[in-house]
RODO-2510 file (C-alpha; in nm, 4 decimals, decimal comma):
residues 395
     n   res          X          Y          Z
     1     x     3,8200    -1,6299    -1,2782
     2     x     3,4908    -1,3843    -1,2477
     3     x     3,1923    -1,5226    -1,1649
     4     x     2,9427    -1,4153    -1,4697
     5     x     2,6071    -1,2918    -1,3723
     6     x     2,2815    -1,1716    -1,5875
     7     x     2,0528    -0,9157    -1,3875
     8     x     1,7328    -0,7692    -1,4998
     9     x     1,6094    -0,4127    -1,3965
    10     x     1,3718    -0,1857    -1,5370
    11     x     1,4499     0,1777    -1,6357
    12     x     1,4122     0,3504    -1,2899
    13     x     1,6057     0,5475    -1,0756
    14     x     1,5752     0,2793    -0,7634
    15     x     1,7945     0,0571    -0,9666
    16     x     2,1068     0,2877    -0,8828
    17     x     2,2963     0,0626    -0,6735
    18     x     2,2894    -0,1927    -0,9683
    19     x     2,4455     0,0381    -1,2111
    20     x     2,6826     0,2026    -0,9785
    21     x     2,7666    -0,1123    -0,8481
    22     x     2,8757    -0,2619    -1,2039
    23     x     2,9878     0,0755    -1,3524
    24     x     3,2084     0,1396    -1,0114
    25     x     3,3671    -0,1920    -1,0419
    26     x     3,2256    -0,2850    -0,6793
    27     x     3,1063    -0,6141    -0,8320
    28     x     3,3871    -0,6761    -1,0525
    29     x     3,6006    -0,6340    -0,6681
    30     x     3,4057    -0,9117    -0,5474
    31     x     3,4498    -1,1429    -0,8517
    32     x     3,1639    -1,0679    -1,0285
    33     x     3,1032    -1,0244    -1,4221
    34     x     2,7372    -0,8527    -1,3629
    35     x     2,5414    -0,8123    -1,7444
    36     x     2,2297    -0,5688    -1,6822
    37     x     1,9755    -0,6332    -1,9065
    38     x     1,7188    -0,3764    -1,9409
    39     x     1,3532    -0,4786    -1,9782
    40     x     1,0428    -0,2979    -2,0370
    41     x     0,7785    -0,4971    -1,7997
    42     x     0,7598    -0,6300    -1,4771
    43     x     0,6153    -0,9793    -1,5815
    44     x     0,9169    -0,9499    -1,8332
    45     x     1,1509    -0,9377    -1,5430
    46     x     0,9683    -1,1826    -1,2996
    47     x     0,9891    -1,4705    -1,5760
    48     x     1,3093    -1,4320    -1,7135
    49     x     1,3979    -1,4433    -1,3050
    50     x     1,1677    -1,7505    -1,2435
    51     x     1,2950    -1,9557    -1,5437
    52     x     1,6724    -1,8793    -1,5070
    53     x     1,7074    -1,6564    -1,7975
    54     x     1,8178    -1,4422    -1,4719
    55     x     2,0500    -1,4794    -1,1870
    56     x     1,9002    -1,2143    -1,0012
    57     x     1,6702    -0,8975    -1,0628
    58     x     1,6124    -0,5477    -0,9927
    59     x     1,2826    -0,6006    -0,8683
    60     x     0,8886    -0,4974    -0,7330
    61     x     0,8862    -0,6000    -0,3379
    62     x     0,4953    -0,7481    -0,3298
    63     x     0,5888    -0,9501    -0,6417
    64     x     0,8473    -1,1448    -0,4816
    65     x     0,6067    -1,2211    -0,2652
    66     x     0,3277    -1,2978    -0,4936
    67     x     0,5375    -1,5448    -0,6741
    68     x     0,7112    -1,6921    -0,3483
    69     x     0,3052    -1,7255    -0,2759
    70     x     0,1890    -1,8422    -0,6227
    71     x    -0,0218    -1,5614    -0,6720
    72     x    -0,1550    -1,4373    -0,9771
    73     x     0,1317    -1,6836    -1,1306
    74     x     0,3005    -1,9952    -1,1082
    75     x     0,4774    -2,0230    -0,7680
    76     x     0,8262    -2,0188    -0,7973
    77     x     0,9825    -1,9206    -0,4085
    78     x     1,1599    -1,6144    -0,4574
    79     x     1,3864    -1,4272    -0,1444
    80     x     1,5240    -1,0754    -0,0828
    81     x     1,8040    -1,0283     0,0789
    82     x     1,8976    -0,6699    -0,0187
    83     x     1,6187    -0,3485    -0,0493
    84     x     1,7433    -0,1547    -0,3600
    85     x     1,4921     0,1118    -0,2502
    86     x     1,2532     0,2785    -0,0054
    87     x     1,0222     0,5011    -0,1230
    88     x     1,0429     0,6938    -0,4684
    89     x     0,6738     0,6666    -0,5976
    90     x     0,4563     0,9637    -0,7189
    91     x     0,1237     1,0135    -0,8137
    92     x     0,1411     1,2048    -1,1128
    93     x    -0,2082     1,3728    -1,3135
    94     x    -0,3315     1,5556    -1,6334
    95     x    -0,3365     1,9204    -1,5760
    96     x    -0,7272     1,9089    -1,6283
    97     x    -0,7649     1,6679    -1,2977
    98     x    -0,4806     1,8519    -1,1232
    99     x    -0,7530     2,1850    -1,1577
   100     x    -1,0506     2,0011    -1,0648
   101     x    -0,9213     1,8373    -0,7814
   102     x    -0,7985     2,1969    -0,6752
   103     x    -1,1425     2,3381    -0,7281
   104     x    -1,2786     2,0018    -0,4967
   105     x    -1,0621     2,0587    -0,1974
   106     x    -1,1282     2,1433     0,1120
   107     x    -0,7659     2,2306     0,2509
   108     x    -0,4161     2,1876     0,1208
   109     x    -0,3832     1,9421    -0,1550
   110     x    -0,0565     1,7900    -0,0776
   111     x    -0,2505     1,6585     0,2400
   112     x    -0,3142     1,2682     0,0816
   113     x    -0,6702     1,3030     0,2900
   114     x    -0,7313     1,6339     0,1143
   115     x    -0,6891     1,5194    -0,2449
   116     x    -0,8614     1,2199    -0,1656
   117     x    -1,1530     1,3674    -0,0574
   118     x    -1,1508     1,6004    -0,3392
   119     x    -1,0799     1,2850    -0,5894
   120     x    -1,3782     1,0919    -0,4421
   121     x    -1,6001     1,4495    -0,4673
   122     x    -1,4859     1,4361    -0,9035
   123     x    -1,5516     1,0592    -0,8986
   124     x    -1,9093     1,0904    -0,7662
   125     x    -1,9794     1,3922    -0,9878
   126     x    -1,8533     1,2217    -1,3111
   127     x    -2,1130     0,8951    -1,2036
   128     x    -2,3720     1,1183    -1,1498
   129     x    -2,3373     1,2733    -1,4896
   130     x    -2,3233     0,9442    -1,6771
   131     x    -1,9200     1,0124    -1,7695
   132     x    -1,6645     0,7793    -1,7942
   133     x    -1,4599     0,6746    -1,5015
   134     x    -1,1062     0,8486    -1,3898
   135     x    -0,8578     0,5944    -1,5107
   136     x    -0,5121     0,5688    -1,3274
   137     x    -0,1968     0,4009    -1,3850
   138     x     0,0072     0,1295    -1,2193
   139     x     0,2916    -0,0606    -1,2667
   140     x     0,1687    -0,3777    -1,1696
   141     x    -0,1388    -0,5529    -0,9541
   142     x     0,1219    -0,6713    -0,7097
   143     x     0,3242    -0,3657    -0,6207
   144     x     0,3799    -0,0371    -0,4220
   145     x     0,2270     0,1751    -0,6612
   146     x    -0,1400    -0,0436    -0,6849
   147     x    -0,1626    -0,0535    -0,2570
   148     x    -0,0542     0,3272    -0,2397
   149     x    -0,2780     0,4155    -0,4850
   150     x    -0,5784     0,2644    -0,3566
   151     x    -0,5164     0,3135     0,0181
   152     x    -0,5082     0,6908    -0,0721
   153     x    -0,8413     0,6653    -0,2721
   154     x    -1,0064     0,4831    -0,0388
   155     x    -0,9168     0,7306     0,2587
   156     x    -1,0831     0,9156     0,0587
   157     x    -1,3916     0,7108     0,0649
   158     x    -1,3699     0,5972    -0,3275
   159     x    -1,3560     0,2175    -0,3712
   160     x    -1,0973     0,1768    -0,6387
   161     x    -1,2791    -0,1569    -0,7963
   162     x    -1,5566     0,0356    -0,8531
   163     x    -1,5443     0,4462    -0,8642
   164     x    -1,2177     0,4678    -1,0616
   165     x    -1,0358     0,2391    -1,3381
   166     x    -0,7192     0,0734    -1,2560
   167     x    -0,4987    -0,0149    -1,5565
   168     x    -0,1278    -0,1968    -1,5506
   169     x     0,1367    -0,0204    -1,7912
   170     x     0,4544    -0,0853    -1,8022
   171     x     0,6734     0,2622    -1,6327
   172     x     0,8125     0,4019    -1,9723
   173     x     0,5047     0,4119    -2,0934
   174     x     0,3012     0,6273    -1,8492
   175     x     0,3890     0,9361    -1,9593
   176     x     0,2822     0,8630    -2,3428
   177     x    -0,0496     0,7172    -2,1885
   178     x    -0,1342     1,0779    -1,9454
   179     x    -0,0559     1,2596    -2,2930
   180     x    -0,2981     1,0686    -2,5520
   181     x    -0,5531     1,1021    -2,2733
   182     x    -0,5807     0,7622    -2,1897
   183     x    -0,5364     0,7828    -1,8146
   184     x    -0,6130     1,0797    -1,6215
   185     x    -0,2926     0,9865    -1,3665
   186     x    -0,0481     0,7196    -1,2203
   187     x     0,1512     0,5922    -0,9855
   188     x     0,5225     0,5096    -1,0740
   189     x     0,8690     0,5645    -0,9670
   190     x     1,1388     0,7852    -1,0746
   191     x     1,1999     0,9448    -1,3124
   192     x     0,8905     0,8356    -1,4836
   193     x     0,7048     1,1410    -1,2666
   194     x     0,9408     1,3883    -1,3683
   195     x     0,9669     1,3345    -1,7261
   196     x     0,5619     1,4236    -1,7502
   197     x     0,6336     1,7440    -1,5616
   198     x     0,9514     1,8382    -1,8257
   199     x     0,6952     1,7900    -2,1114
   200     x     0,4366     1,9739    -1,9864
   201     x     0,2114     1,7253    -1,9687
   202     x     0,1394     1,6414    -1,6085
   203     x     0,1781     1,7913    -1,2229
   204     x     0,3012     1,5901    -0,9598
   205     x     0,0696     1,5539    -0,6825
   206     x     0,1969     1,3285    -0,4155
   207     x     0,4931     1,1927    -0,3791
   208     x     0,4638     0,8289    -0,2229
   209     x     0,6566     0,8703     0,1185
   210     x     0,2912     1,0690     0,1908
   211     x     0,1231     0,7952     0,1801
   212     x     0,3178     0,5480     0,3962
   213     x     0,6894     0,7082     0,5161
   214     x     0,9286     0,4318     0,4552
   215     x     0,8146     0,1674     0,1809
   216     x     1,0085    -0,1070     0,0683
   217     x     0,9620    -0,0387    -0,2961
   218     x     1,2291    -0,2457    -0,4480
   219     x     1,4675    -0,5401    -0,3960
   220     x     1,6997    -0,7528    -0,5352
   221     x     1,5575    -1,0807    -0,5604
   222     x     1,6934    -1,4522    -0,6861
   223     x     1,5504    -1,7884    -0,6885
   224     x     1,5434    -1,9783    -0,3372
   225     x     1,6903    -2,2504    -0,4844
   226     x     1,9623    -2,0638    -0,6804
   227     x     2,0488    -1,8470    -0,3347
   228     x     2,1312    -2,2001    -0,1836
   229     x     2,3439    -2,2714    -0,4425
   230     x     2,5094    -2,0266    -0,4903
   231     x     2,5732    -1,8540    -0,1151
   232     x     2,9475    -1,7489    -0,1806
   233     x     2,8278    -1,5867    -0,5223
   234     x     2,5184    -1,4352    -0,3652
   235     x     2,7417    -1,2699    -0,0553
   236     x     2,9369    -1,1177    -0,3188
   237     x     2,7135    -0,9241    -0,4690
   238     x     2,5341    -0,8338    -0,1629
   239     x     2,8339    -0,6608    -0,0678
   240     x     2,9234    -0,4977    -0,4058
   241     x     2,5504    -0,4021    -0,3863
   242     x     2,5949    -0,2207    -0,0031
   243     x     2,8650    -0,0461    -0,1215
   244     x     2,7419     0,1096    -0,4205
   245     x     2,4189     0,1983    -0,2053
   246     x     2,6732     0,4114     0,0353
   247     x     2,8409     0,5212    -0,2786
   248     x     2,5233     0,6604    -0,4190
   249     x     2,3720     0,8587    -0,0980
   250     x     2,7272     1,0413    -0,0865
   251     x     2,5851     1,3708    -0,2018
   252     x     2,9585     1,4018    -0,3053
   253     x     2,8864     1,1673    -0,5857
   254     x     2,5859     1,2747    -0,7225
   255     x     2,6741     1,4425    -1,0655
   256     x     2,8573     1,1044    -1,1561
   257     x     2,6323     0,8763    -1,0007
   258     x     2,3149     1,0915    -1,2403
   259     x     2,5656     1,0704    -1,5169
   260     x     2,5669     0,6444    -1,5035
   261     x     2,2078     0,6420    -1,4116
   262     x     2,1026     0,8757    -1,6538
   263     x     2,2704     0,6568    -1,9192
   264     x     2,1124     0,3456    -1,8408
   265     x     1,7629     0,5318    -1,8583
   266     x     1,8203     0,7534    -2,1331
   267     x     1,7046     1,0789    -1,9538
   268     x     1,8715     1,4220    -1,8284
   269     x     2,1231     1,3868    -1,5541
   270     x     1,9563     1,6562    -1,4325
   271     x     1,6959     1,4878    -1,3540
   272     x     1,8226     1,2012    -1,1985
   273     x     2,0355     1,4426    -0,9431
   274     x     1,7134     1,6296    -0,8285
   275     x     1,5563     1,2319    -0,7699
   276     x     1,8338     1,1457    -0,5675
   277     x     1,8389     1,5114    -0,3837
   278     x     1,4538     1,4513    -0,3236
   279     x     1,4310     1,7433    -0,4604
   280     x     1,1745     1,7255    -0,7639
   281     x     1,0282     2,0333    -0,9923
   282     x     0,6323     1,9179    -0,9471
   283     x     0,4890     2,1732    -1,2598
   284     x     0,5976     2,2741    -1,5561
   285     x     0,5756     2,6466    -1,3779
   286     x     0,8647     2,5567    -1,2074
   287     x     0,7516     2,5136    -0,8722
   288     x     0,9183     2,2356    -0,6471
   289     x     0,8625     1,9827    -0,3632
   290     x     1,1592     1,8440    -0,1385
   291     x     1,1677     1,5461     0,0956
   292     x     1,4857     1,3830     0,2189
   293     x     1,2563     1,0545     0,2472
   294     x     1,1121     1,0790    -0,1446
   295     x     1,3844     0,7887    -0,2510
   296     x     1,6056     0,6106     0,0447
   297     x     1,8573     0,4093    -0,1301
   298     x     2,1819     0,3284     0,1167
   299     x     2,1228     0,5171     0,4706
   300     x     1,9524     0,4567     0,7663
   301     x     1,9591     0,0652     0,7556
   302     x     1,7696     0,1250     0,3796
   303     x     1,9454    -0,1739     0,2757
   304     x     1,8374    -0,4378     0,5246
   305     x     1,4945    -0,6504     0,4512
   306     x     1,2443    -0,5801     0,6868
   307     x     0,9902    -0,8792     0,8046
   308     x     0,7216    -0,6096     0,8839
   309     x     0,7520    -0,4582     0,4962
   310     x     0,6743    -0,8241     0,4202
   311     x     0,3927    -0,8469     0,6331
   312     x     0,2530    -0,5124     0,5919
   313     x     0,2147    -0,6076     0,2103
   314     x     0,0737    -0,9614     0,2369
   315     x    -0,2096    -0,7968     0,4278
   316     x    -0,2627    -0,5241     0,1317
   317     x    -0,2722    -0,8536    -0,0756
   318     x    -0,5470    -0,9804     0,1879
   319     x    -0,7397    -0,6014     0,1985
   320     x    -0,7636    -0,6032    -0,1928
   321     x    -0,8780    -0,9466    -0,2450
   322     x    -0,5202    -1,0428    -0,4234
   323     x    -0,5682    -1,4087    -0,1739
   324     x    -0,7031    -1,5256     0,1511
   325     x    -0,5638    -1,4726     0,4814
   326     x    -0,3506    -1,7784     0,6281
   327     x    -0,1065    -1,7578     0,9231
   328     x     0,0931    -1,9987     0,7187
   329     x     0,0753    -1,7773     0,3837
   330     x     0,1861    -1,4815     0,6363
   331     x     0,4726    -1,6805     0,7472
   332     x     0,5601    -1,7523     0,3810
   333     x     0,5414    -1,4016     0,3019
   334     x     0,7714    -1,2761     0,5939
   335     x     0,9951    -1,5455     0,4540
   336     x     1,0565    -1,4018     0,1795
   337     x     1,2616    -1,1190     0,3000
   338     x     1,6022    -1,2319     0,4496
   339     x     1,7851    -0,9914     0,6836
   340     x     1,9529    -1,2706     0,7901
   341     x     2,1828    -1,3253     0,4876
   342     x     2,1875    -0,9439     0,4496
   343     x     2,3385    -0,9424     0,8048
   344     x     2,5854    -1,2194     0,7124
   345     x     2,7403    -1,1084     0,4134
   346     x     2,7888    -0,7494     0,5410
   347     x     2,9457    -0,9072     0,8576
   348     x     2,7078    -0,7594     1,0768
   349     x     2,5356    -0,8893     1,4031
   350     x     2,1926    -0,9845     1,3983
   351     x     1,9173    -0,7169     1,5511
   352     x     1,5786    -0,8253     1,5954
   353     x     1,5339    -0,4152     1,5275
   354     x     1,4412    -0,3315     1,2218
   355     x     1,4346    -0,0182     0,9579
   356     x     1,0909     0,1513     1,0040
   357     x     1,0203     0,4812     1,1518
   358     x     0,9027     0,5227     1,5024
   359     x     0,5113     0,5258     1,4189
   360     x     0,5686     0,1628     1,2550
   361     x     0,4751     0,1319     0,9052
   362     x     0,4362     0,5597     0,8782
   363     x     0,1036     0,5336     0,6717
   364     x    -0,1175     0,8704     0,6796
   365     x    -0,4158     0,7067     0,7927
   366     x    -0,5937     0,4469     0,8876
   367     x    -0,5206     0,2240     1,2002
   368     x    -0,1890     0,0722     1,3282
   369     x    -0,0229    -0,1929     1,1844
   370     x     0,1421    -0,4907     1,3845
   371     x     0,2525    -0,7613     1,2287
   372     x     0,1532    -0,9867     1,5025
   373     x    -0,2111    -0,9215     1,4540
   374     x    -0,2640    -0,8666     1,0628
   375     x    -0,6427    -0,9937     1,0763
   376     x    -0,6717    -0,7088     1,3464
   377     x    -0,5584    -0,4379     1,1291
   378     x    -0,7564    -0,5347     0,8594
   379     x    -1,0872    -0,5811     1,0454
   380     x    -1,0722    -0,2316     1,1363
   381     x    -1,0930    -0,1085     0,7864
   382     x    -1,4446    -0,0712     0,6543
   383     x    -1,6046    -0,3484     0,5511
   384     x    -1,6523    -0,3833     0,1437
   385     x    -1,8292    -0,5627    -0,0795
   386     x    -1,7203    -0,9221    -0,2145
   387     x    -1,6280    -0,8419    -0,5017
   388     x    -1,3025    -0,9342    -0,7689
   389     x    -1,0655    -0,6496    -0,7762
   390     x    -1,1008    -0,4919    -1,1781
   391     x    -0,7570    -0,4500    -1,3011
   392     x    -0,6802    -0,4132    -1,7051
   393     x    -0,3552    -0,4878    -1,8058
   394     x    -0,1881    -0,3247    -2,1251
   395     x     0,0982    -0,5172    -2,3039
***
C-alpha cells in the first residue's frame, strides 16, 4: 500500500525534481502517492506546511529558517534535507531603467558593481529632483531574491531601506506588476524573468549566480516533528527526489523534462529548456546570456544541504535587521539544514566537505565569509543606520 503525500510548490522552474519525480514514477518506486498542489504565495506555502495541510514543500531556503527561528512568524522548527535548487534568480527591469542605467555606467553592465553604481547614480538623481523612488520586486522578506537584491544595491552604495522601495509579490505576478508600471524591476526565479522578456516588457539584467555563485535557493522542507515520524517515509522521497534531480540535468532529457515542467507552470517548453540549458534570451531583440551555473538542480553535490548556506543566510538576516545576532540562533539556523539524513537515505558516507565553490560562498564583493566568525564578516560591512528595514507586502 502507497504511502499518500500532499506537497506544495510554487510555479517555478526550481521545482523540477518534484514534478519529474511524481510524473517519472520515481516516487511512486519508492511507495509514494505524491499530490502537488500548486500555490500562488510563499506565506501560502509556509502555513499550509506549518499547520499540516502539507507533508512537505517546495520551498524558499531563508524561510525555513525564519520559521525554524520564529521570525517574522510563529516558530514552527522546520529542516531541509534535500536542496531542490542552486541558483536560478534574475534581476529583471522596465526597458526605461534598463536605458538609464546604460546611460549611468561606467563599464560593462553585466558587472553587478557596474549596474550598481549606475543604479545608486539614478537613485540619487531621482531624490534630488523630488521623484518618486525606484520600486523593485521580491518574492518574499526572507529569501534569496530580498539578500541578492540588496547586497547588489548596496555595493553599489544605495541603502535599500531608504534610496529604493522594496515590495513582496508573489512570482506570477511580477511580470503584470513591471508592465502596469508599478515596479521599475525584480528579483525572481525562473521562468518568471523570461516571460517579461517574451512580452516585451522587460530586459534581463543579472542573472543571480552574479551576485553570489552557488546559492541555495530552494529546498524541500517538512516539519521537525513530522521528519521524526515519519523517517522511512521521508528517506523515500529523498531518494525519488535525487533521482529525478539526475534525471533532470541529463541534457538527454530535456525536451521531456520542459514538456512536464512546462505543464505544471503553464508556459512554453521552450522556455523551460533554455532555463535548464542556462541559456536565457535577455531582450526582446533577441540577444542572449549563458551560464552553466544560472540554475544547478542535480550535479555537483547540488542536492546535499550545506551548513555554510545556512549560516551565510542567518547573517543576511542579522545585516538587514530581520533579528539579532546569537551564537545559539546561529546554531539553530545551521540546524536547519540536514546533510546528515541527505547522506543517509542516499546511502552515502558522511563528508564534513561541503558543496560551495572554491572562493567559499562566491559573492562578487564584499569580504569573506566564514561561518565560524559571522559577527566578523558582518562588522566589516559599513556601518548603517538603526533603522527598521521598509518592506510592503502585496496580497
Amino acid at each position: 500500500m502507497s504511502t499518500r503525500l500532499r506537497i506544495g510548490f510554487i510555479p517555478l522552474v526550481d521545482a523540477a525534481a518534484l514534478i519529474v519525480a511524481v510524473e517519472c514514477g520515481f516516487t511512486a518506486a519508492e511507495g509514494l502517492d505524491v499530490s502537488l498542489v500548486r500555490e500562488v504565495s510563499w506565506s501560502n506555502v509556509r502555513d499550509k506546511l506549518n499547520i499540516g495541510l502539507f507533508d512537505a514543500a517546495h520551498m524558499l531556503s531563508p524561510m525555513a529558517i525564519a520559521s525554524s527561528l520564529g521570525i517574522g512568524h510563529l516558530r514552527v522548527p522546520l529542516i531541509a534535507p534535500f536542496n531542490l535548487g542552486l541558483n536560478g534568480n534574475a534581476i529583471t527591469v522596465s526597458e526605461p531603467l534598463y536605458a538609464a542605467i546604460l546611460a549611468h555606467a561606467d563599464g560593462d553592465i553585466t558587472d553587478p558593481g557596474v549596474s550598481a553604481r549606475a543604479l545608486a547614480r539614478i537613485a540619487a538623481e531621482r531624490k534630488t529632483a523630488g521623484e518618486d523612488q525606484l520600486t523593485f520586486g521580491i518574492t518574499f522578506p526572507f529569501s534569496n531574491h530580498n539578500y541578492q537584491t540588496r547586497f547588489w544595491m548596496a555595493v553599489g552604495g544605495i541603502d535599500p531601506d531608504e534610496d529604493v522601495s522594496l515590495v513582496v509579490l508573489p512570482p506570477p505576478y511580477m511580470v503584470e506588476s513591471l508592465q502596469s508600471g508599478q515596479i521599475d524591476g525584480y528579483c525572481v526565479g525562473a521562468p518568471w524573468n523570461s516571460v517579461a522578456v517574451g512580452q516585451g516588457i522587460g530586459r534581463i539584467l543579472l542573472f543571480g549566480c552574479a551576485i553570489m555563485a552557488r546559492a541555495s535557493e530552494k529546498v524541500l522542507a517538512v516539519r521537525e516533528r513530522w521528519a521524526d515520524k515519519n523517517r522511512d517515509t521521508l528517506d523515500a522521497l529523498l531518494r525519488g527526489l535525487a533521482r529525478a534531480a539526475a534525471f533532470v540535468e541529463d541534457a538527454g532529457n530535456r525536451a521531456d523534462v520542459a514538456r512536464m515542467v512546462a505543464a505544471r507552470l503553464d508556459v512554453a517548453d521552450g522556455i523551460i529548456a533554455r532555463t535548464l540549458a542556462g541559456d536565457l534570451q535577455i531582450a526582446v531583440d533577441g540577444s542572449t546570456r549563458s551560464s552553466d551555473r544560472y540554475l544547478i538542480i542535480g550535479r555537483d553535490g547540488a542536492g546535499r544541504p550545506d551548513t555554510v548556506q545556512a549560516a551565510w543566510i542567518y547573517a543576511q538576516m542579522v545585516r538587514w535587521r530581520q533579528t539579532p545576532y546569537s551564537d545559539a540562533l546561529l546554531n539553530d539556523a545551521r540546524a536547519v539544514f540536514r546533510p546528515d539524513l541527505y547522506d543517509a537515505a542516499l546511502g552515502l558516507q558522511a563528508s564534513p566537505a561541503g558543496n560551495l565553490p572554491p572562493d567559499g560562498i562566491g559573492c562578487f564583493s564584499g569580504p569573506a565569509f566564514g561561518p565560524a566568525d559571522v559577527c566578523g564578516h558582518l562588522a566589516a560591512w559599513p556601518k548603517r543606520p538603526a533603522a527598521r528595514p521598509r518592506l510592503s507586502v502585496v496580497r
